[in-house]
C-alpha positions in Angstrom: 57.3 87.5 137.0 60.2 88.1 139.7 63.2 89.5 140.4 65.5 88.4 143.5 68.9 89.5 144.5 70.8 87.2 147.2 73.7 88.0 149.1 76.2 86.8 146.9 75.6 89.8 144.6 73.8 87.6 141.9 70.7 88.7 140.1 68.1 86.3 139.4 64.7 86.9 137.1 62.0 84.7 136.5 60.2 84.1 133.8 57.6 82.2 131.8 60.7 80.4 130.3 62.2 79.7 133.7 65.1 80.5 136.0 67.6 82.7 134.4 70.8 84.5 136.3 72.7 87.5 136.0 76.5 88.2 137.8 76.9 91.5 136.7 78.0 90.7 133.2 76.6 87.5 131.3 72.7 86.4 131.7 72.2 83.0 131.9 69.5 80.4 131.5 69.2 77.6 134.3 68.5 74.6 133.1 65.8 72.7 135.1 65.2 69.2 135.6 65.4 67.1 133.2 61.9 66.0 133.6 60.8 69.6 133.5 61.8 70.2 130.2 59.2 69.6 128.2 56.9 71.9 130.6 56.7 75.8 130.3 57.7 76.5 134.0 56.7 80.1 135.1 58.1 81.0 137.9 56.9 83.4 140.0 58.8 83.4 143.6 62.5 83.8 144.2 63.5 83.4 147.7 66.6 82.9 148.6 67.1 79.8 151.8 69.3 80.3 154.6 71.8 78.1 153.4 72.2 80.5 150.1 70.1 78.1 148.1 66.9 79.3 145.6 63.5 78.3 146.2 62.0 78.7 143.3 57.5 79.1 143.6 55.6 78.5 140.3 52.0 77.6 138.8 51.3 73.7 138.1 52.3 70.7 138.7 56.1 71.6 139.8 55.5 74.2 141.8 58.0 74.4 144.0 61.6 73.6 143.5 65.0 73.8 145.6 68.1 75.0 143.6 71.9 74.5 145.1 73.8 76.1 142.1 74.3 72.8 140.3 71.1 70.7 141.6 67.9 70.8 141.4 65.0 69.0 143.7 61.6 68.7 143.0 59.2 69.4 146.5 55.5 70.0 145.2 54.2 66.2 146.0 54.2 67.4 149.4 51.9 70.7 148.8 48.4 70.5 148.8 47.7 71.9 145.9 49.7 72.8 142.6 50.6 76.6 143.5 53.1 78.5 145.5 52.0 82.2 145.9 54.5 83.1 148.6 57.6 81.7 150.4 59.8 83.3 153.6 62.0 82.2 156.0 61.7 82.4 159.9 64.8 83.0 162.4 64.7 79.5 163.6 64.9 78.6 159.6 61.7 77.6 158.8 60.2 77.8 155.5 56.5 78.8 155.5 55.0 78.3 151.7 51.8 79.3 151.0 49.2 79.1 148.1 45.7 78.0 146.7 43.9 77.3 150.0 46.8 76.3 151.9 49.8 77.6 154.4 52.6 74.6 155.0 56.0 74.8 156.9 59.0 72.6 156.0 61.7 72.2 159.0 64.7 69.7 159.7 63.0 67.2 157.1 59.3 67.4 158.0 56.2 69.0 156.3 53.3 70.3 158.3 50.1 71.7 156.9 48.1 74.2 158.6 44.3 73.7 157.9 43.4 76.0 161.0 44.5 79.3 159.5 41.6 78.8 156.7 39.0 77.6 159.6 37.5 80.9 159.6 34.4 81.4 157.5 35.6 84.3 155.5 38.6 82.6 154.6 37.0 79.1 153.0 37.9 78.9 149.6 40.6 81.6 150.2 44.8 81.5 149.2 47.8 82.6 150.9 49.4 85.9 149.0 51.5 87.0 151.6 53.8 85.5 154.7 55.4 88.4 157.1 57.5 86.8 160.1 58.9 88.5 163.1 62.1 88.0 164.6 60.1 86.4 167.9 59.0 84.3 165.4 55.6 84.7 164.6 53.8 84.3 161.4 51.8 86.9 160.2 49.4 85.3 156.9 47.5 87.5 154.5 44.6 85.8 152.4 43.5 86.7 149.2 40.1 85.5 147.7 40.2 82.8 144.8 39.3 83.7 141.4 39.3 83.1 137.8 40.9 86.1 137.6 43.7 85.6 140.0 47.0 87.0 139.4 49.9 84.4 141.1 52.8 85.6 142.4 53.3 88.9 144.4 51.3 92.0 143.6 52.4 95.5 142.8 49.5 97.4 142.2 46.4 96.3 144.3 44.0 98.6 142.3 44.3 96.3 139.1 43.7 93.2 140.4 39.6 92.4 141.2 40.1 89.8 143.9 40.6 91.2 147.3 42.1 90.0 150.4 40.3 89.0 153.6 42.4 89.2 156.9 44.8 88.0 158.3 45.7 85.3 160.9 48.4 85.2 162.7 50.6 81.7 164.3 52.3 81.9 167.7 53.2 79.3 170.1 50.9 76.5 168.1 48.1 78.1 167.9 46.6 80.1 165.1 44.4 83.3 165.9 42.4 85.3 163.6 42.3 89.0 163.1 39.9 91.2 161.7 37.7 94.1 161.9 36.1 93.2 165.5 39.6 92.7 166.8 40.7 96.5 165.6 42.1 95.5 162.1 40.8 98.7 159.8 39.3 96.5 156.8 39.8 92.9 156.1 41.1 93.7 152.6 44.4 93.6 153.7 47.0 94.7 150.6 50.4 94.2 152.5 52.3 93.3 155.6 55.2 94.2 157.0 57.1 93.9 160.5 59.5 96.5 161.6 62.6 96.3 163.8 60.8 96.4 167.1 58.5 93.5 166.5 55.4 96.5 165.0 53.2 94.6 162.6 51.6 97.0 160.2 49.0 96.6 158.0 47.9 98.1 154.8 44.4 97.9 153.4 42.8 97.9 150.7 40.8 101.5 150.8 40.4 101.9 154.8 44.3 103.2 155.7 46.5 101.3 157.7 46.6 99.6 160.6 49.0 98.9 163.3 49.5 96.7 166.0 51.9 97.4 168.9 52.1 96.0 172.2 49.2 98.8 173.5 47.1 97.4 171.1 45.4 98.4 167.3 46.2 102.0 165.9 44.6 103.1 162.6 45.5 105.6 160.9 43.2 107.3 158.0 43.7 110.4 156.2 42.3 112.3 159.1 45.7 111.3 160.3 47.6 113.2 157.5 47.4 109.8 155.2 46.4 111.3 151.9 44.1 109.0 150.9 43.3 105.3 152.7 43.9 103.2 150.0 47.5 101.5 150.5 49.4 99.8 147.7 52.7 99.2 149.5 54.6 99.1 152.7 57.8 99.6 153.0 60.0 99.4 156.6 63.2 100.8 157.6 63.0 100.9 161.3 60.4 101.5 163.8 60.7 105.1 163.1 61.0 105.1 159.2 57.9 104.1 157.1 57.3 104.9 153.1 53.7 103.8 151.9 52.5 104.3 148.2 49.1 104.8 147.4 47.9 104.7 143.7 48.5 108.2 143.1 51.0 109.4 145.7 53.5 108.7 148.9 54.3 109.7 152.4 56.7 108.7 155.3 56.1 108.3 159.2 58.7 109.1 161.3 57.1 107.4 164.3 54.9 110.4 165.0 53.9 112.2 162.2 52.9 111.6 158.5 54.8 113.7 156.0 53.7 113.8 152.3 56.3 113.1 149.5 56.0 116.1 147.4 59.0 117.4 145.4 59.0 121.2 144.2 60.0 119.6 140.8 57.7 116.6 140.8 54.2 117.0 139.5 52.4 114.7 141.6 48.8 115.2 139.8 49.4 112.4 137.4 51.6 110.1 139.0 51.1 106.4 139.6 53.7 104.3 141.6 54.7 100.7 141.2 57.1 100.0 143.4 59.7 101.8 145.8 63.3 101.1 146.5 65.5 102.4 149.3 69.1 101.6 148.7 71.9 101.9 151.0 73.5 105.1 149.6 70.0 106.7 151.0 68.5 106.7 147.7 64.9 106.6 146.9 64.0 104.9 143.9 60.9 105.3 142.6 58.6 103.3 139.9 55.6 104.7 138.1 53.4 104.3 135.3 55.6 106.3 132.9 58.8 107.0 134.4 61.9 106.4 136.8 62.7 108.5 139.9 65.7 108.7 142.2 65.5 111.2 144.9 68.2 111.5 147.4 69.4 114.6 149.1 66.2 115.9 148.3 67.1 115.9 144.8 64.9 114.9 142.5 66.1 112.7 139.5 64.1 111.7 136.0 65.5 109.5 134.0 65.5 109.0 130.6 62.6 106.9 129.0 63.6 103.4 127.3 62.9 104.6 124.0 59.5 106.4 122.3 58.3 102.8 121.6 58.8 100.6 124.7 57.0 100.4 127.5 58.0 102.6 130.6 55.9 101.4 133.0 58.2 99.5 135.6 56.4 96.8 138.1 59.6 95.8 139.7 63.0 96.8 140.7 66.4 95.4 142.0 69.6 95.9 142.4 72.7 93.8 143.1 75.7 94.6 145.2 77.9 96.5 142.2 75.0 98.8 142.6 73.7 97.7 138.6 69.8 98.5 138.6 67.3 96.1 137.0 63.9 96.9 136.0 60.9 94.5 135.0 58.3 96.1 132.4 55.3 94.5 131.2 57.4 91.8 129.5 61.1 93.1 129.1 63.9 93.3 132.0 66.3 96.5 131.3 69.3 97.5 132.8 70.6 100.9 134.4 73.6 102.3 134.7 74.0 106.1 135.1 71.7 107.0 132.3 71.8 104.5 130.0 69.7 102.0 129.5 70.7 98.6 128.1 69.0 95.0 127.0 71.5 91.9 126.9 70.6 90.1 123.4 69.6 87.1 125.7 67.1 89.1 127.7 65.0 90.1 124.7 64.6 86.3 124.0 62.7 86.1 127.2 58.9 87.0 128.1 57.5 88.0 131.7 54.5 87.8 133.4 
């Protein structure tokens, strides 16, 4: 399942039926290829190229494909292997794909694998989950361990899924280094990346806190250090001085020197489990959990309304389009918010999400 917004305003939501679209008013289905119609293509990566076309990430035998608006173009005979788990851009626009035991780039026409990044012994065997780039250019590459159990696509909640990741390694003038615990890294289970606006890498893990690497070296930070509890879910970065992690029952912020726990007066935070966070450009905070919806802004503190007494509230992931119209992924079902109401297109509840 995934949702993408690009910069044109348009809403786009995967599915195990597809590519579908949203501009604000009418959903609608993209047909793929016309050799792909007789497959079930799940699609589980949206990224948007620099050009404003889709790269669309998926599980099989086509799994990846290039959409322009009106044409599609098939790329997975050049992958290793028949799975694309994540897909980013760098500044110099290169794409760096990565899946099932591999990490490839694709520049000016030319593919090149990268068979060093899974040279290290812990990583045999091992797939790409996550690709973090900073704007100097280099690749930061988190692993996760193969499984019958695995989950493809990005993760929202690391304490559901069994397989764990196992370091990182990161790619900078040609050469690939590894980094784990010996180097300073807290725990090789690392859960998420993410690169703030001074070049900052920082690192969540999966139940040792999180790490961060600076140009005086490795800083960790456990819940000696104010961190509530060391097991990160998400990271999320506004600046060097603005960081909101969730944790699997709770959140804080960092402004650069100090951890502050998010903690509403009118929030009970005793049985509360997030999904997914969202900070908007009005300031808001929008908040996913297990059985509710949160906006706080202002330091106002807003519930919304549940879907209905029979559908599932539990919302894995959020987006929201340039009109400001909120969508919201459940367990199978993508909703719609505006103000307080809740709606379904009649096309959407033809279509079922992973």
């Amino acid at each position: 399942m995934s949702l993408a917004v690009t910069t044109d305003g348009i809403v786009w939501a995967g599915s195990v039926d597809g590519l579908n679209r949203y501009d604000g008013e009418v959903w609608t289905k993209i047909p793929l290829l016309p050799s792909l119609e007789l497959y079930l293509v799940r699609v589980d990566v949206i990224t948007e190229g620099p050009d404003g076309d889709l790269w669309i990430g998926a599980l099989g035998d086509h799994s990846l494909l290039r959409f322009d608006g009106e044409n599609w173009i098939d790329y997975s005979p050049f992958l290793p292997a028949p799975s694309v788990m994540a897909i980013t851009f760098s500044p110099d626009r290169t794409m760096w794909v990565g899946g099932e035991g591999y990490l490839a780039s694709f520049k000016n026409g030319i593919w090149q694998t990268y068979p060093a990044a899974f040279t290290s012994e812990r990583n045999i065997g091992v797939g790409v989950s996550s690709i973090a780039v900073s704007e100097s250019g280099t690749v930061w590459v988190g692993f996760t361990q193969s499984s019958d159990e695995h989950s493809f696509g990005f993760r929202e909640n690391m304490v559901e899924v069994k397989e764990r990741f196992h370091g990182v390694s990161r790619f900078e003038n040609g050469i690939w280094i590894t980094v784990d615990e010996d180097d300073g890294l807290a725990q090789n289970e690392v859960t998420d990346i993410a690169v703030d606006s001074i070049g900052n890498v920082w690192f969540g893990t999966y139940n040792q806190g999180v790490s961060k690497l600076d140009e005086q070296g490795w800083q960790t930070l456990v819940t000696s250090d104010e961190i509530p509890t060391n097991a990160i879910n998400d990271l999320q970065v506004l600046s060097s001085k603005k960081i909101w992690i969730t944790y699997p029952d709770r959140m804080s912020s960092y402004d650069g020197q100090k951890w502050k726990p998010f903690e509403p007066s009118d929030m009970d935070n005793e049985d509360i489990r997030y999904y997914n966070i969202l900070l908007t450009p009005d300031g808001s905070l929008w908040m996913t959990t297990y059985d509710n919806l949160f906006r706080y802004k202002n330091q106002i503190l807003t519930t919304y309304p549940d879907i209905s007494e029979t559908e599932s509230n539990t919302f894995y992931s959020i987006a929201m389009n340039d009109e400001g119209h909120f969508l919201f992924l459940t367990s199978d079902v993508v909703y719609q918010l505006d103000d307080f109401v809740w709606s379904q297109p009649t096309y959407l509840s033809q279509l079922h999400f992973y």
